[in-house]
BAZA-995984 format. One line per field, with one value per residue (C-alpha): x, z, y; residue in three letters; chain; residue number from 1. Coordinates in steps of 0.5 Angstrom, whole numbers, plus 500, padded with zeros to 3 digits. Each point is the difference from the previous one (the first is absolute). Example, Ala and Ser with C-alpha at 12.3 -4.5 7.8 and 13.67 -1.06 7.14 Angstrom:
# residues 2
c1	[525 502]
c3	[516 498]
c2	[491 507]
rest	[ALA SER]
kette	[A A]
nr	[1 2]
***
This chain:
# residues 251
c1	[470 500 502 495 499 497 495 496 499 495 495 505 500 505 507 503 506 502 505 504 498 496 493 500 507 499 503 499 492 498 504 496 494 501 502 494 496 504 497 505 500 504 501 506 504 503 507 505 497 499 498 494 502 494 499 506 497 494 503 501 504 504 502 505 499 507 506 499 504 492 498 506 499 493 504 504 494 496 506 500 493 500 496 501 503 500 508 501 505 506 500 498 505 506 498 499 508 503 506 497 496 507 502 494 499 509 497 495 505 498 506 500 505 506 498 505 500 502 498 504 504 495 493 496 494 499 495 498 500 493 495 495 497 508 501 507 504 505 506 497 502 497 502 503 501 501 503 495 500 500 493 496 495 494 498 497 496 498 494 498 495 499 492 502 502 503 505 497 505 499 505 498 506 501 505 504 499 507 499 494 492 500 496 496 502 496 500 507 500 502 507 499 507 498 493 504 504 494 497 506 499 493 501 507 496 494 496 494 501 506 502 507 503 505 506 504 507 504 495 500 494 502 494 500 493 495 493 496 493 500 495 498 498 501 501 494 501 494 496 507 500 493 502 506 497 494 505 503 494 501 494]
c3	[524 495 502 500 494 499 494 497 493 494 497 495 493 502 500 507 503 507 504 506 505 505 498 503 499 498 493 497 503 497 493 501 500 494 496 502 497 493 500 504 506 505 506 505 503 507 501 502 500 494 494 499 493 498 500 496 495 500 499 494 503 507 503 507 504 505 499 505 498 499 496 496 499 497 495 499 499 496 495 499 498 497 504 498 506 500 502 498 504 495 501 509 500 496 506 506 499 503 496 493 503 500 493 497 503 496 494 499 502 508 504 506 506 500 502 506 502 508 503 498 503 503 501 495 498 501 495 499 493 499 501 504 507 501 501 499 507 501 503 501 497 492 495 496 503 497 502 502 496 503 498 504 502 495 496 493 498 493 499 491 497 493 499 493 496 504 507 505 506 507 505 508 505 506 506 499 505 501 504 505 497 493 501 493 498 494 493 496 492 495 496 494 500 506 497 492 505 503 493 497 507 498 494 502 505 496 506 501 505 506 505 501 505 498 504 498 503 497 494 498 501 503 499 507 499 495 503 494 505 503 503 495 507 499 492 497 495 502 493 496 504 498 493 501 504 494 494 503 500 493 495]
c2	[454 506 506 506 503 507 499 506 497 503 494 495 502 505 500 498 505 497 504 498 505 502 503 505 504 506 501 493 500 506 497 494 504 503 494 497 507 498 493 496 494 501 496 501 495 499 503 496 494 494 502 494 498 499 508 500 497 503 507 503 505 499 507 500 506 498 495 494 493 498 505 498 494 501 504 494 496 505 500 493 498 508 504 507 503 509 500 492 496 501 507 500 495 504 506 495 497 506 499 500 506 504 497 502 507 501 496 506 506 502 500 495 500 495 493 495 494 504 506 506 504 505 499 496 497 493 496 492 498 500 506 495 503 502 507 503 502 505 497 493 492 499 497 505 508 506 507 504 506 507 503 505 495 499 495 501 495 500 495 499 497 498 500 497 506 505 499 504 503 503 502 499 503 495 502 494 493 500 505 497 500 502 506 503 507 502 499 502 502 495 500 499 496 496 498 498 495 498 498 497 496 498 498 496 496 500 502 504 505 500 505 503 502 506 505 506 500 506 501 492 496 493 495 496 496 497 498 495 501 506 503 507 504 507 499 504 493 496 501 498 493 499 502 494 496 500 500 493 496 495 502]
rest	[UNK UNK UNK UNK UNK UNK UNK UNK UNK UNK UNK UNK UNK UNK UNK UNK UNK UNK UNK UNK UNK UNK UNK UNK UNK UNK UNK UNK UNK UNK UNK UNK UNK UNK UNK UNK UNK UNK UNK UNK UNK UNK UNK UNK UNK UNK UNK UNK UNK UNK UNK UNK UNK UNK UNK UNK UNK UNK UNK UNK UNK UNK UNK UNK UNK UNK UNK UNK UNK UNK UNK UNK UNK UNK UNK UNK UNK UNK UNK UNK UNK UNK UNK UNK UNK UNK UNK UNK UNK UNK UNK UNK UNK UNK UNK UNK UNK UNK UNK UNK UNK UNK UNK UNK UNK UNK UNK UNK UNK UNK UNK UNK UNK UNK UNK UNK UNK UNK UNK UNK UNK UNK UNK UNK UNK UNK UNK UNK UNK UNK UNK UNK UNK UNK UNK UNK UNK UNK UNK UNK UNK UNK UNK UNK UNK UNK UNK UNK UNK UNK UNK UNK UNK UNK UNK UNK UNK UNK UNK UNK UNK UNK UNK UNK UNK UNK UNK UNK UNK UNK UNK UNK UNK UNK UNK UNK UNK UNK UNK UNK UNK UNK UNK UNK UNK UNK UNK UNK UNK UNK UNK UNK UNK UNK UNK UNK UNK UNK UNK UNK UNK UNK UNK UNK UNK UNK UNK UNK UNK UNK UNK UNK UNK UNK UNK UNK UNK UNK UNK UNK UNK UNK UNK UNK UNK UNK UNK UNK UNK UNK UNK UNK UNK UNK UNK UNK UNK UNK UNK UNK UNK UNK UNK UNK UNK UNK UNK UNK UNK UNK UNK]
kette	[A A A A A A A A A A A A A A A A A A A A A A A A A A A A A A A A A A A A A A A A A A A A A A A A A A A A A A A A A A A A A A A A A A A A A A A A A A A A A A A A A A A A A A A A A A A A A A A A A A A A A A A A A A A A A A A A A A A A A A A A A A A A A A A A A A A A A A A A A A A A A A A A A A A A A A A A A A A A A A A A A A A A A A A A A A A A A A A A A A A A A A A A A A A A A A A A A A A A A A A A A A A A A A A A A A A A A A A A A A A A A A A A A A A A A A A A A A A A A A A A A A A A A A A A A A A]
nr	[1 2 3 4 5 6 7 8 9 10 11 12 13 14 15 16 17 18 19 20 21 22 23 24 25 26 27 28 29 30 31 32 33 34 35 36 37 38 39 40 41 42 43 44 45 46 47 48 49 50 51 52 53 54 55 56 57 58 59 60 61 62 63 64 65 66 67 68 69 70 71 72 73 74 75 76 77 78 79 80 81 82 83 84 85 86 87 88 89 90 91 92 93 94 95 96 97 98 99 100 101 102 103 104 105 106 107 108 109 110 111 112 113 114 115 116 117 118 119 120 121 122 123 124 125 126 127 128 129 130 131 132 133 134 135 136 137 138 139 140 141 142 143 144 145 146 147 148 149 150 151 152 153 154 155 156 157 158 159 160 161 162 163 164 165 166 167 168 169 170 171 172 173 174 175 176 177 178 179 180 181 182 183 184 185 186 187 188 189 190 191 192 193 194 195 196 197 198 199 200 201 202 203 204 205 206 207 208 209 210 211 212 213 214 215 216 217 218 219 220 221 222 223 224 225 226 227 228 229 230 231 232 233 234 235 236 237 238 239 240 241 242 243 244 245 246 247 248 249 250 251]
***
């Protein structure tokens, strides 16, 4: 049996974008709404279950709200009968696998904290090799650690968007999960430095749009952290992932 499909589609003739995500989330349903102003289908596709290849196929663009190993397998099946996808499955799986996450963030000139195969002397940050419903713990088992750096407690995240002509950034402050809840602080301003990165990020993964997570330690800014699906909440972005999301579909 399929999995229930969340279908909300204008008459055929129009190009079909379907998202991975639930229909009502408050950024990605006020997006899809706005698509369909501009003369787009869209239909969301049910989370964390089977993506029917048969919607797949129908797509002239697949979009993925939230990393699951379903959702990356309909990227994976996208790509190779060459469905289009808005953030394809080369540039998530490249952030997916946490160690290429880290070498990519050096690639573009972001500090990262150093990586061992055992926990290091005081507390640490563990992490599983790929970033897929498996949150980092202090001072627990993972695959690999990290140091855990003395900064004040906030995270940054840098979400940037290219709507195909211009890479958009906005900066939302998080009390950091290590901690406990991840707790919203506000918006924060945009380094110009960081954002530059974060292009270059972009542009080296060939994806769309990414969320970064950022630290400042000593007037240094690690990267600890890049989300291929996030969330935009908070961002003020949400014209500009139309204008990407638009610019993605084939003419």
């Amino acid at each position: 049996m399929l999995p229930t499909q969340y279908t909300d589609l204008m008459p055929s003739g129009h190009p079909l974008i379907s998202v991975v995500c639930r229909p009502g989330h408050d950024v990605f349903g006020p997006v899809a709404e706005r698509l369909r102003e501009r003369g787009f289908a869209v239909e969301f596709l049910e989370p964390g279950v089977e993506v029917p290849r048969e919607r797949i196929e129908a797509a002239d663009l697949l979009v993925n709200k939230k990393i699951r190993w379903e959702s990356l397998d309909a990227l994976e099946y996208a790509h190779r009968i060459g469905v289009p996808a808005w953030n394809d499955y080369v540039a998530t799986s490249l952030f997916v696998n946490r160690l290429s996450q880290v070498a990519a963030l050096r690639a573009v000139g972001f500090d990262v904290p150093e990586i061992t195969d055992d926990p290091p002397e005081g507390e640490y940050v563990a992490k599983g090799f790929f970033d897929v419903q498996e949150a980092p713990t202090l001072n627990g088992e993972g695959d690999f650690y990290q140091p855990r750096l003395e900064f004040d407690g906030v995270d940054e995240k840098y979400y940037a968007v290219d709507d195909g002509t211009t890479v958009h950034a906005a900066v939302v402050r998080f009390e950091s999960k290590l901690l406990g809840e991840r707790r919203h602080l506000g918006r924060g301003e945009v380094d110009p430095a960081v954002a530059r990165r974060i292009e270059r990020l972009l542009d080296f993964a060939g994806a769309s749009a990414l969320g970064v997570d950022v630290v400042s330690v000593d007037g240094r800014t690690y990267a600890v952290d890049v989300n291929p699906a996030t969330s935009f909440r908070r961002t003020g972005l949400t014209d500009v992932v139309v204008d990407s999301i638009a610019a993605s579909v084939p003419d």
